[in-house]
KEKE-3310 file (N, C-alpha, C; in steps of 0.2 Angstrom, whole numbers, plus 5000, padded with zeros to 4 digits):
npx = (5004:5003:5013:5006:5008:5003:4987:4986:4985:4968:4968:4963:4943:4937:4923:4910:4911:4914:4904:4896:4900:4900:4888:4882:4890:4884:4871:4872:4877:4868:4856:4861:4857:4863:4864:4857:4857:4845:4841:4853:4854:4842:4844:4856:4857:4864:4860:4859:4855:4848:4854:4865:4871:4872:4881:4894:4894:4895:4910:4915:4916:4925:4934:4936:4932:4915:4906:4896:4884:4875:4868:4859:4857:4858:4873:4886:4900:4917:4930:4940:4931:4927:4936:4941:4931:4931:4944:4940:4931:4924:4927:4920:4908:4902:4883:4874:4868:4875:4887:4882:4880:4891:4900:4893:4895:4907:4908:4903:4910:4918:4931:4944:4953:4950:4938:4931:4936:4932:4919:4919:4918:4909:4898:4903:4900:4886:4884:4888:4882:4889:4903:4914:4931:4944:4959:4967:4974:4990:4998:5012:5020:5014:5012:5015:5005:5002:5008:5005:5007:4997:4996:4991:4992:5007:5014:5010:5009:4998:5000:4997:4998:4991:4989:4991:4985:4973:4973:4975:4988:4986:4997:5002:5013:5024:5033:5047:5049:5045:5033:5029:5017:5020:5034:5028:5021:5032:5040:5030:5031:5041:5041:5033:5038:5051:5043:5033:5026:5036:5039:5033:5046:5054:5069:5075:5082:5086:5082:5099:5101:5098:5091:5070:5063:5070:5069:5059:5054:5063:5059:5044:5045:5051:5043:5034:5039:5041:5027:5026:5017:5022:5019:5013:5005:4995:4979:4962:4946:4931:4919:4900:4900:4888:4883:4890:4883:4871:4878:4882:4884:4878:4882:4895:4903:4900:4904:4918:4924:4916:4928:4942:4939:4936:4950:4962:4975:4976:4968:4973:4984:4979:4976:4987:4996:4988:4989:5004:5006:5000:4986:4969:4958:4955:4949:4942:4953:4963:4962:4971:4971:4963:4950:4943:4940:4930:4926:4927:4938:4940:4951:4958:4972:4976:4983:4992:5001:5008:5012:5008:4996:4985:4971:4955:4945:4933:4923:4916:4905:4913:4902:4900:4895:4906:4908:4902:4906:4921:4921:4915:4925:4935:4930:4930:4942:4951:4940:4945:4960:4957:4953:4962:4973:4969:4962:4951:4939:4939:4931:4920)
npy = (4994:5011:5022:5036:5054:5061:5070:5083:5099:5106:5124:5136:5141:5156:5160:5160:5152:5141:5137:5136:5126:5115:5113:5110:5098:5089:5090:5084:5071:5064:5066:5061:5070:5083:5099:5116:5132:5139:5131:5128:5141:5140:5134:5131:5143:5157:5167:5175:5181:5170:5173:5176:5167:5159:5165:5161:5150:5149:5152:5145:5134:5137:5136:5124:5115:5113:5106:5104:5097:5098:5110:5118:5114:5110:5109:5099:5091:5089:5080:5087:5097:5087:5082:5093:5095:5082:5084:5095:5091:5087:5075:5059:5052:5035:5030:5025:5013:5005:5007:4998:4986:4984:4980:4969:4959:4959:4954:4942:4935:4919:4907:4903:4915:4918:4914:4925:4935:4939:4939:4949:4956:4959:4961:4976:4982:4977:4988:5000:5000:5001:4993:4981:4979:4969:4966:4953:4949:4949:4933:4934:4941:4934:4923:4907:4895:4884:4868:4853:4836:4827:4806:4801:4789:4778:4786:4798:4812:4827:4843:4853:4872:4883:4900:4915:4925:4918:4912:4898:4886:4874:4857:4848:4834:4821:4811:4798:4789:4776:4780:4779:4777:4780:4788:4797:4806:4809:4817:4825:4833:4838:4848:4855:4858:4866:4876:4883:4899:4905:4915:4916:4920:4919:4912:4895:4882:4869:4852:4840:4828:4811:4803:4797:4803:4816:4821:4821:4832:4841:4842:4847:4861:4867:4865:4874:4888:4891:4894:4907:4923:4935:4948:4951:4939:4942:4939:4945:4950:4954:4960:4963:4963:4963:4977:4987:4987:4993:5005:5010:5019:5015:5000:4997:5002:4997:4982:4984:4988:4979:4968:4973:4972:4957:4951:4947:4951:4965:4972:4972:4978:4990:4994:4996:5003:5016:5017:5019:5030:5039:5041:5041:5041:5042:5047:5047:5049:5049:5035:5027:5018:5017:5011:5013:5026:5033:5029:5031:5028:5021:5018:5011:5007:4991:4991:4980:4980:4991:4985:4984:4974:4971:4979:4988:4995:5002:5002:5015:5024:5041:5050:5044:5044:5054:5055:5046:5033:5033:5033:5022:5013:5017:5012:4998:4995:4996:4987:4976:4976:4978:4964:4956:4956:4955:4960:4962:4961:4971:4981:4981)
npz = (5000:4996:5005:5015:5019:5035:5037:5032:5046:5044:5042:5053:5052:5052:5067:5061:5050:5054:5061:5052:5043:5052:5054:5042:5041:5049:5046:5034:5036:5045:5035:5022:5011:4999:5008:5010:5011:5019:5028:5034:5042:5049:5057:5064:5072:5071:5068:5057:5041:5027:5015:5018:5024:5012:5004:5013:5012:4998:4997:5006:4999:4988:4995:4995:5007:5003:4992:4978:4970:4960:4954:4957:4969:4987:4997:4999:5009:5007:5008:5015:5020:5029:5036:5045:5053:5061:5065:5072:5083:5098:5109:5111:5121:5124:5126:5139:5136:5128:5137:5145:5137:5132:5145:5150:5139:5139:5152:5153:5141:5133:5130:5117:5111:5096:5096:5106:5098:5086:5092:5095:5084:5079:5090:5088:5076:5078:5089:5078:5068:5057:5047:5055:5061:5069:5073:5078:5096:5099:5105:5107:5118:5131:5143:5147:5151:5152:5145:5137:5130:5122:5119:5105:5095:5093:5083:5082:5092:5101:5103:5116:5121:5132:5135:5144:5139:5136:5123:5114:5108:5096:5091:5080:5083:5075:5077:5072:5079:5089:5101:5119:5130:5145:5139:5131:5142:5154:5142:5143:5157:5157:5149:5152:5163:5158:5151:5158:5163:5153:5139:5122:5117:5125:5129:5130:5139:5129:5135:5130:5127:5120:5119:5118:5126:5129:5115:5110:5117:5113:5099:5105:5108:5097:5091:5095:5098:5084:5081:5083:5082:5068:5058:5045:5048:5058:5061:5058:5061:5051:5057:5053:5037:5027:5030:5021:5010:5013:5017:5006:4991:4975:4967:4959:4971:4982:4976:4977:4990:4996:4991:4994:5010:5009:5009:5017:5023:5017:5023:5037:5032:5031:5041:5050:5043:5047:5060:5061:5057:5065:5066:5069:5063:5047:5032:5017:5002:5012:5016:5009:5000:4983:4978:4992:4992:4995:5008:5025:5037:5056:5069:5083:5095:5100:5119:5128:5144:5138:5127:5109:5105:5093:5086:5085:5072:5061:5049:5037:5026:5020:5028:5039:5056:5065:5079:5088:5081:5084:5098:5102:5098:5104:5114:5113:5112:5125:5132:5128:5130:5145:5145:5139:5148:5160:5167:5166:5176:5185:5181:5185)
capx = (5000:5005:5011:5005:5008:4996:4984:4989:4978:4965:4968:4956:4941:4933:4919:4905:4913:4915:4897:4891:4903:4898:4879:4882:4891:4881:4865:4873:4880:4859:4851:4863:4854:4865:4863:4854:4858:4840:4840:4856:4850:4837:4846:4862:4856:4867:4858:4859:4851:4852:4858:4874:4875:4873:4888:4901:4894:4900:4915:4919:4914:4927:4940:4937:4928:4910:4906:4889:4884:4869:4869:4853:4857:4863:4881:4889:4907:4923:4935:4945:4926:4925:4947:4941:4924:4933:4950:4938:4927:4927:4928:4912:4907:4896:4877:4873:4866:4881:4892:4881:4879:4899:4901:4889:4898:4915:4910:4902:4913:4920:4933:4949:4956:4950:4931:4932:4938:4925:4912:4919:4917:4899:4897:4905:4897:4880:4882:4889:4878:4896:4908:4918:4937:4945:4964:4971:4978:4996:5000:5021:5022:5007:5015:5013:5002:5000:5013:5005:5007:4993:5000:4986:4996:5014:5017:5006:5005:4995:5007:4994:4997:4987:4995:4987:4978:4967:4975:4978:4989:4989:4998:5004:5019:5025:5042:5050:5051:5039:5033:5020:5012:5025:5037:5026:5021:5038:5041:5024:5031:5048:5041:5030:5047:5054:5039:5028:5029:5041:5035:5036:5052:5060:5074:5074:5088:5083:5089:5104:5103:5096:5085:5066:5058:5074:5071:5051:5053:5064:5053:5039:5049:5054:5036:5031:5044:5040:5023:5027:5013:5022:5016:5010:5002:4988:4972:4958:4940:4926:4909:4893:4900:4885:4882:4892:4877:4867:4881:4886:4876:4882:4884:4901:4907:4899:4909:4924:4921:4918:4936:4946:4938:4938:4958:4965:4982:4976:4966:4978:4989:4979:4975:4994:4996:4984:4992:5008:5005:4998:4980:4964:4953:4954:4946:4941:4960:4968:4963:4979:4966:4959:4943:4941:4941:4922:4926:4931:4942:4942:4955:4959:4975:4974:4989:4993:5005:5011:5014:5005:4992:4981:4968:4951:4943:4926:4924:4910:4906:4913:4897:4900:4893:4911:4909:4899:4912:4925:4919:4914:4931:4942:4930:4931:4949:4951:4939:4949:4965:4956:4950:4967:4977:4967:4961:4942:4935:4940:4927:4913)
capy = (5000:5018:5027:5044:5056:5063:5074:5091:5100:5112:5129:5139:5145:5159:5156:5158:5149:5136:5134:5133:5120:5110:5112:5107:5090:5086:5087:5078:5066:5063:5064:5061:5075:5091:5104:5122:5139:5141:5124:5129:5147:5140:5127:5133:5146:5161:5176:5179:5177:5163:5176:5177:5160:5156:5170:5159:5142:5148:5153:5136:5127:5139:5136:5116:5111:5109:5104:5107:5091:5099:5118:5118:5109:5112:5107:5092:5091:5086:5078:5090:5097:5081:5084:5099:5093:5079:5088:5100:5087:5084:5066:5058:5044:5029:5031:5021:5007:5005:5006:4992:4982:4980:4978:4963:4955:4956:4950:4934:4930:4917:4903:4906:4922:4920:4917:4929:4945:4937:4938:4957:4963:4958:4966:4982:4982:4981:4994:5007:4999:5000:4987:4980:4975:4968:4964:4948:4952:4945:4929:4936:4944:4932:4920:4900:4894:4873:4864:4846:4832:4820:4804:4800:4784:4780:4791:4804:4816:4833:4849:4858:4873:4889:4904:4919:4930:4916:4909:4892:4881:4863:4856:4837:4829:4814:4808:4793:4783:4775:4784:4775:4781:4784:4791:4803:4809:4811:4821:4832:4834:4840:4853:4861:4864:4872:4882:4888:4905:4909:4917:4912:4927:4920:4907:4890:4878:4861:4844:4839:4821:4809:4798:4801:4809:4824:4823:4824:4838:4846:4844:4852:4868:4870:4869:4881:4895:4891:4898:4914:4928:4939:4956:4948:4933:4946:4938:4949:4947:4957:4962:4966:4966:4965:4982:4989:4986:4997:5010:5013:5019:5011:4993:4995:5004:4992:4978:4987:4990:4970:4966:4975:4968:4949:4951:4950:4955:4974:4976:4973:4984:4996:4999:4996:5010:5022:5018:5019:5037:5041:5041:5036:5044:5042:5050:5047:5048:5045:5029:5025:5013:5020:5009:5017:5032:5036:5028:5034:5023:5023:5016:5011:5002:4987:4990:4975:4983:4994:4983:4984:4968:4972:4985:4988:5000:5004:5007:5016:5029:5048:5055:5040:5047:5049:5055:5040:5029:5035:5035:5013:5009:5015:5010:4992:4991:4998:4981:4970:4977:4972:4956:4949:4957:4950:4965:4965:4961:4979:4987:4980)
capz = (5000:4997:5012:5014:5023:5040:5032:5036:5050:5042:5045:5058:5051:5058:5070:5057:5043:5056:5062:5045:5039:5056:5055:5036:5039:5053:5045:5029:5039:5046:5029:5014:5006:5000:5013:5010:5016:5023:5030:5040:5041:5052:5061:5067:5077:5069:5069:5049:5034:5022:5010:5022:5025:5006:5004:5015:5011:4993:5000:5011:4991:4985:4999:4998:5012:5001:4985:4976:4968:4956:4951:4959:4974:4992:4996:5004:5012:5004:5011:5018:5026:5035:5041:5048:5056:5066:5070:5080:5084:5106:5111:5112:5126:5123:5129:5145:5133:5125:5140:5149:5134:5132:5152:5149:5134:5142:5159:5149:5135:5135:5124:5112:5109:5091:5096:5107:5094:5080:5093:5097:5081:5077:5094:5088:5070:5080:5090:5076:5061:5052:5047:5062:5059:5075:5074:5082:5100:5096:5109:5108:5125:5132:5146:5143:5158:5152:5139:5135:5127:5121:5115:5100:5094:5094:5078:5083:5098:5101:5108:5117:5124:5133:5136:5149:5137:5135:5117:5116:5101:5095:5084:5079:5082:5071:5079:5067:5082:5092:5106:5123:5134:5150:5137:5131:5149:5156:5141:5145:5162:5157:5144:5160:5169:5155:5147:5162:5165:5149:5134:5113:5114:5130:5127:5133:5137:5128:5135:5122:5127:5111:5123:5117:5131:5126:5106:5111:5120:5109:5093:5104:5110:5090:5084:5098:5096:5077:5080:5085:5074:5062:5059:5043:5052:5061:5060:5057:5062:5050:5057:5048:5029:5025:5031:5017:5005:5015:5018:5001:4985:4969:4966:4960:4975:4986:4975:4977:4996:4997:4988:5001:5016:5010:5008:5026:5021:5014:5029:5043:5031:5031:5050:5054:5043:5049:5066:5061:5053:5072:5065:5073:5059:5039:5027:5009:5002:5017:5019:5006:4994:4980:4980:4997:4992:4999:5014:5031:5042:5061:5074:5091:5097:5108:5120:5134:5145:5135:5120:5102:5105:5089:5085:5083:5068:5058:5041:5034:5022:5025:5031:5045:5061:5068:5087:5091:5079:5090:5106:5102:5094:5108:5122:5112:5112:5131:5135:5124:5133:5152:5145:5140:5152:5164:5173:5164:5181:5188:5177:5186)
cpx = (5004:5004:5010:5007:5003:4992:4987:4983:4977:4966:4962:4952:4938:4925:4915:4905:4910:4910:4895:4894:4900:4893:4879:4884:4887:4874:4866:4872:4871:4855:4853:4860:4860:4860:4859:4857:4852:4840:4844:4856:4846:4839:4852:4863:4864:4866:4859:4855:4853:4856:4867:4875:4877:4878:4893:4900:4898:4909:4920:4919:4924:4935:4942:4934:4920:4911:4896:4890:4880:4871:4863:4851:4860:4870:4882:4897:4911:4926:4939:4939:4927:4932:4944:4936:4928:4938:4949:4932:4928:4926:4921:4909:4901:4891:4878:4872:4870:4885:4889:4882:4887:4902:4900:4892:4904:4916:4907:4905:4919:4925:4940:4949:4951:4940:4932:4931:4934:4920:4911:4918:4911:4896:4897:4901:4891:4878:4884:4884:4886:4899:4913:4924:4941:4953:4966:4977:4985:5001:5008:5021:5016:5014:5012:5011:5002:5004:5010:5006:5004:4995:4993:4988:5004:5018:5015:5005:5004:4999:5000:4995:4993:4992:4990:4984:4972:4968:4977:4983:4989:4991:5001:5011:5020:5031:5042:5052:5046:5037:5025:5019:5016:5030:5033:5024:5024:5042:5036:5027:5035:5046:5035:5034:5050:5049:5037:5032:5033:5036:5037:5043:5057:5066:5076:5081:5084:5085:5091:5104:5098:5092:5079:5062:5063:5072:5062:5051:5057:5061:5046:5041:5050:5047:5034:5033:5041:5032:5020:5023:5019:5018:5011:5006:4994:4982:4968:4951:4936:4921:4906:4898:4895:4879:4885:4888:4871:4871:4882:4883:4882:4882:4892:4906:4907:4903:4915:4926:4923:4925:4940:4945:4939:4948:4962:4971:4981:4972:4969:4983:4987:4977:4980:4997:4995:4987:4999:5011:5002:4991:4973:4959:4954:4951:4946:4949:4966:4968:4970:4976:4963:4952:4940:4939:4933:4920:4930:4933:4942:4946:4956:4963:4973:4981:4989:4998:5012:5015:5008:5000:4986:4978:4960:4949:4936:4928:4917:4911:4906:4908:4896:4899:4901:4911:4907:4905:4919:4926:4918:4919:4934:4937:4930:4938:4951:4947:4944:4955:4964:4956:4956:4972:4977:4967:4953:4938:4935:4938:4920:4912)
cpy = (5006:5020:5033:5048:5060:5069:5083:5095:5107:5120:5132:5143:5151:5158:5156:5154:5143:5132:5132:5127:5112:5108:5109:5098:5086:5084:5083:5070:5061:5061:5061:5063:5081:5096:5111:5125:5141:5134:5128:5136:5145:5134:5128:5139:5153:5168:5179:5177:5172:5169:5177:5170:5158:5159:5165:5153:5143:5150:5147:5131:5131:5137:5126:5113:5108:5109:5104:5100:5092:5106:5120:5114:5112:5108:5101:5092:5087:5084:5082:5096:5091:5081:5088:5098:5089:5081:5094:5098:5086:5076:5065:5053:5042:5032:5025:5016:5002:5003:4999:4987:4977:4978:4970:4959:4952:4953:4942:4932:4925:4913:4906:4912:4921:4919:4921:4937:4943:4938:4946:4962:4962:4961:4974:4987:4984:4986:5002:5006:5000:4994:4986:4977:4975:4963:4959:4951:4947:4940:4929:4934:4940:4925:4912:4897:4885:4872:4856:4843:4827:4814:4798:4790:4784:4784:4799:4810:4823:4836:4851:4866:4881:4894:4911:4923:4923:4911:4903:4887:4874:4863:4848:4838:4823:4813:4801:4788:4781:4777:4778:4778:4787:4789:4801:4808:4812:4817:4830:4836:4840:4847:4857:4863:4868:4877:4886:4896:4911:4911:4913:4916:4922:4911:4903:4886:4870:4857:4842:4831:4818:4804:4801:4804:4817:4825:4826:4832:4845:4849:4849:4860:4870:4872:4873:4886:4895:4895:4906:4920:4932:4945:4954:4943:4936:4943:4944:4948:4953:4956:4966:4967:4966:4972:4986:4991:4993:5004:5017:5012:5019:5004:4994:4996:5000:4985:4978:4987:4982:4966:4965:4970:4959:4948:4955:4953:4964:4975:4977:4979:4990:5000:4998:5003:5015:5023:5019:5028:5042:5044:5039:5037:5046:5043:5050:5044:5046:5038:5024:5018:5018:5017:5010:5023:5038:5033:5031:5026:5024:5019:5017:5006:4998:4987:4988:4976:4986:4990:4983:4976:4968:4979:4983:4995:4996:5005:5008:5022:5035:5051:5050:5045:5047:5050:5048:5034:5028:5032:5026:5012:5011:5012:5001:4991:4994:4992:4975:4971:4975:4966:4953:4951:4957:4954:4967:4965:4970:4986:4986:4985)
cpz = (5000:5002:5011:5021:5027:5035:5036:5040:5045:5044:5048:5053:5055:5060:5066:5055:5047:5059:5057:5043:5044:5054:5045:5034:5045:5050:5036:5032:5041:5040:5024:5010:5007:5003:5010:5013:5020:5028:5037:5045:5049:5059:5065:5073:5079:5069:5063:5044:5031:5014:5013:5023:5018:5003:5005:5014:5002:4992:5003:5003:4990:4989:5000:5002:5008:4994:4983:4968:4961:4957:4955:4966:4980:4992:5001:5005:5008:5010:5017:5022:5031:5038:5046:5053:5063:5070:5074:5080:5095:5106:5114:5119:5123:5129:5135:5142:5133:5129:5144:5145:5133:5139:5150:5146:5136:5149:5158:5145:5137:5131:5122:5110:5101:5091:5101:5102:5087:5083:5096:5091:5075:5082:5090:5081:5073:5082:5085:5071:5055:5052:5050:5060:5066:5074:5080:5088:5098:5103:5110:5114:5130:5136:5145:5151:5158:5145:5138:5130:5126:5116:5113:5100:5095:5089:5079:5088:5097:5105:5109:5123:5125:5139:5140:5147:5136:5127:5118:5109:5102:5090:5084:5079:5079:5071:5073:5073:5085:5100:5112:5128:5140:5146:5135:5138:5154:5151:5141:5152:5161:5153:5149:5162:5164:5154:5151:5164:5160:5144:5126:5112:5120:5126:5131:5130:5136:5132:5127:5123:5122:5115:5120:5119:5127:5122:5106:5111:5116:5103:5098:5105:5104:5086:5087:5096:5086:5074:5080:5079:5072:5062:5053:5042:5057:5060:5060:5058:5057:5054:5054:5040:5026:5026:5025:5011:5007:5019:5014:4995:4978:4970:4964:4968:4980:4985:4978:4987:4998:4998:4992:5007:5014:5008:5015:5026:5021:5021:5034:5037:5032:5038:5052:5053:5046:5055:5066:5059:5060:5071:5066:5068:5051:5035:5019:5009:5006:5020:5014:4999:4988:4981:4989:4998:4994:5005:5019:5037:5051:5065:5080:5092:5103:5113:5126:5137:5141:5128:5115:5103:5099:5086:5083:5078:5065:5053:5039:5027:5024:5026:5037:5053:5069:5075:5090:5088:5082:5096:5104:5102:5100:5114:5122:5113:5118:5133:5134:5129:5141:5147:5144:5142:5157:5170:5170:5170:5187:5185:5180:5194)
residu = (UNK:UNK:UNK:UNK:UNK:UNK:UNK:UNK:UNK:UNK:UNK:UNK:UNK:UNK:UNK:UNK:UNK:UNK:UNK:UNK:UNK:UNK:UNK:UNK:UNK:UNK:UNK:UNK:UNK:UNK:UNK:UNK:UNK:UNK:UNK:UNK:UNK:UNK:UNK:UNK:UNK:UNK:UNK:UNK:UNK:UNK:UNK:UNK:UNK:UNK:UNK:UNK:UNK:UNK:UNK:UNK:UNK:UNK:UNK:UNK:UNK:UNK:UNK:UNK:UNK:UNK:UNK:UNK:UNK:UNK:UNK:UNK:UNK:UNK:UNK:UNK:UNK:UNK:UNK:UNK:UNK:UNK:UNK:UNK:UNK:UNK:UNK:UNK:UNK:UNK:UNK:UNK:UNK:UNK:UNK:UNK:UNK:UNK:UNK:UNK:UNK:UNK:UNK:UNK:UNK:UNK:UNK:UNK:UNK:UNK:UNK:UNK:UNK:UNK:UNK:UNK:UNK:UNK:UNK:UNK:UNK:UNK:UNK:UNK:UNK:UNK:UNK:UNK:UNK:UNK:UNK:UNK:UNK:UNK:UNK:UNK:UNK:UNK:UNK:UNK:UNK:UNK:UNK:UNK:UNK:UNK:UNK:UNK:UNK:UNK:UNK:UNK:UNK:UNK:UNK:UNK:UNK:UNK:UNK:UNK:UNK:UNK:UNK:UNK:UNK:UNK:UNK:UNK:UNK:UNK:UNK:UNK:UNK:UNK:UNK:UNK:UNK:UNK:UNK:UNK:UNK:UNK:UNK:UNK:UNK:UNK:UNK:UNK:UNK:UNK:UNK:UNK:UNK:UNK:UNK:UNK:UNK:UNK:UNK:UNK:UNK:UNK:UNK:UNK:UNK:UNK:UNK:UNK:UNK:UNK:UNK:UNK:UNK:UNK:UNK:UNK:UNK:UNK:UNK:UNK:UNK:UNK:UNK:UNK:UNK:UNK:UNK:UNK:UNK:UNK:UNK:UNK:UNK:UNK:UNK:UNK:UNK:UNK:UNK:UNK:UNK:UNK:UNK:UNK:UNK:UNK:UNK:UNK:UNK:UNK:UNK:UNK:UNK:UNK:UNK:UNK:UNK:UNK:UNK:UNK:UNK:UNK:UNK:UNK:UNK:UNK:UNK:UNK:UNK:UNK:UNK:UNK:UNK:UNK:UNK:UNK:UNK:UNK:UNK:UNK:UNK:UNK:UNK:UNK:UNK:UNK:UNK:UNK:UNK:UNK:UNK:UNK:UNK:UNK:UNK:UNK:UNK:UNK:UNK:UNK:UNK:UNK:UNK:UNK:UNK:UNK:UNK:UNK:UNK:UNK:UNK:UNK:UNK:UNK:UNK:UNK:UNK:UNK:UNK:UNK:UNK:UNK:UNK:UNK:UNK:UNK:UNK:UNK:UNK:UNK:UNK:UNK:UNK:UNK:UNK:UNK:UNK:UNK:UNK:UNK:UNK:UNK:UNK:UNK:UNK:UNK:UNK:UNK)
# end
């Protein structure tokens, strides 16, 4: 993906301008009807005419913030309206609903990290009506609480282990030797003394000796550390894409829109980006996609003691209602953050 660079902050308008442009994207943002000067005239609570308001709304067209769709129409916000909107936008809070509703979810949910952040971002969709992208918390820095060994037959044994955000792997072993019961057991034992407690980063002394409880145990310490996520390896949960259909007017663009999201790679690229850019909020072209180019992005890192554990984001179309979008996205990735850092009971 093209990097870009942060969008440049809007210059101050004066307080006029600055009401109109509000009262203009708010009530686009409401109807996705181009605006009127009498409309806002009557709405904004200005104290002038729509001759004066229609004066600087041609003004704000001519400076870039609106754009005049029809000749014969009111105006609707550009891109660089809607920069200006949210960079002097205040921070919004979730409705009481909202805040019980995600108490409730996180003091019940239950299971593998990956159901879990698939069942957070069908939650999150719900509550905005947008489509919900929920980055994989990353099991790196996450401590190994159980290392087993289940011995299937004597070719076969299952590695299982669970790790303290709640993440758990399995994966097969298939030694070339024959493996029974006590052997596998004494090597289960030996790979709790080594792993408990360490993490996929930390560095473990194997046993070097060629007995096969040693060789066990080395083959599972090589395919654990072997698992270790990648930046490229981020799983990704969508919720609601079939909200996109009802976000966004066109058939192509709602194709287009589809494309992106079913391609997990461009989306973790594109919300590592926008975080990497120190951006919580993207707009039109700064989402760094052209077939984005009528959407707005929003962000919220997930951060577990102070390390990078994923992200949650929105995508909708720019007239997305973003105070509310906002105010969801970071109070979901603030739950995520208790819940696998194993302080969500200190919200209740």
């Amino acid at each position: 993906m093209a990097r870009r660079a942060n969008p440049t902050p809007s210059t101050d308008l004066d307080a006029r301008k600055a009401t109109i442009l509000e009262a203009v994207v708010a009530e686009h943002i409401d109807t996705a009807q181009p605006v009127g000067s009498s409309s806002v005239a009557s709405n904004a609570d200005l104290g002038v005419s729509p001759a004066t308001v229609r004066s600087e709304m041609v003004s704000l067209e001519r400076e870039g913030y609106l754009a005049q769709p029809h000749t014969s129409a009111g105006r609707i916000p550009t891109d660089k309206g809607y920069r200006y909107f949210v960079d002097h936008l205040q921070s919004g809070v979730l409705g009481a609903p909202q805040q019980h509703q995600l108490a409730d979810f996180f003091a019940n949910v239950r299971g593998e990290v990956e159901d879990v952040l698939e069942q957070t971002s069908t939650l999150l969709s719900q509550m905005t009506n947008y489509t919900a992208m929920v980055l994989g918390a990353t099991h790196a820095h996450a401590t190994i609480m159980s290392a087993q060994l289940v011995n299937l037959d004597a070719h076969h044994q299952l590695l299982v282990a669970v790790f303290s955000d709640g993440s758990v792997i399995k994966h097969s072993l298939n030694p070339v030797f024959d493996v029974d019961y006590e052997t596998c057991a004494e090597a289960s034992r030996q790979l709790n003394a080594l792993l408990i407690g360490t993490t996929l980063e930390s560095p473990v002394q194997v046993p070097s000796r060629h007995d096969h409880v040693a060789q066990l145990v080395r083959d599972a310490v090589a395919t654990l550390h072997a698992q270790e996520p990648t930046v490229d390896g981020e799983q990704v949960f969508i919720g609601g894409s079939s909200r996109v259909a009802e976000s966004f007017e066109g058939v192509e663009t709602v194709r287009k829109v589809l494309s992106i999201l079913e391609q997990e790679l461009l989306v973790v690229g594109l919300v590592q980006d926008m975080l990497s850019r120190g951006l919580s909020v993207a707009i039109g072209s700064e989402v760094g996609y052209e077939p984005l180019s009528t959407c707005a992005v929003v962000v919220a890192p997930v951060t577990i003691d102070g390390a990078p554990a994923g992200a949650v984001g929105l995508l909708g179309p720019t007239r997305m209602k973003y105070q509310e979008a906002m105010a969801a996205a970071g109070a979901v990735s603030q739950h995520l953050a208790r819940h696998f850092g194993g302080d969500e009971d200190h919200d209740h």
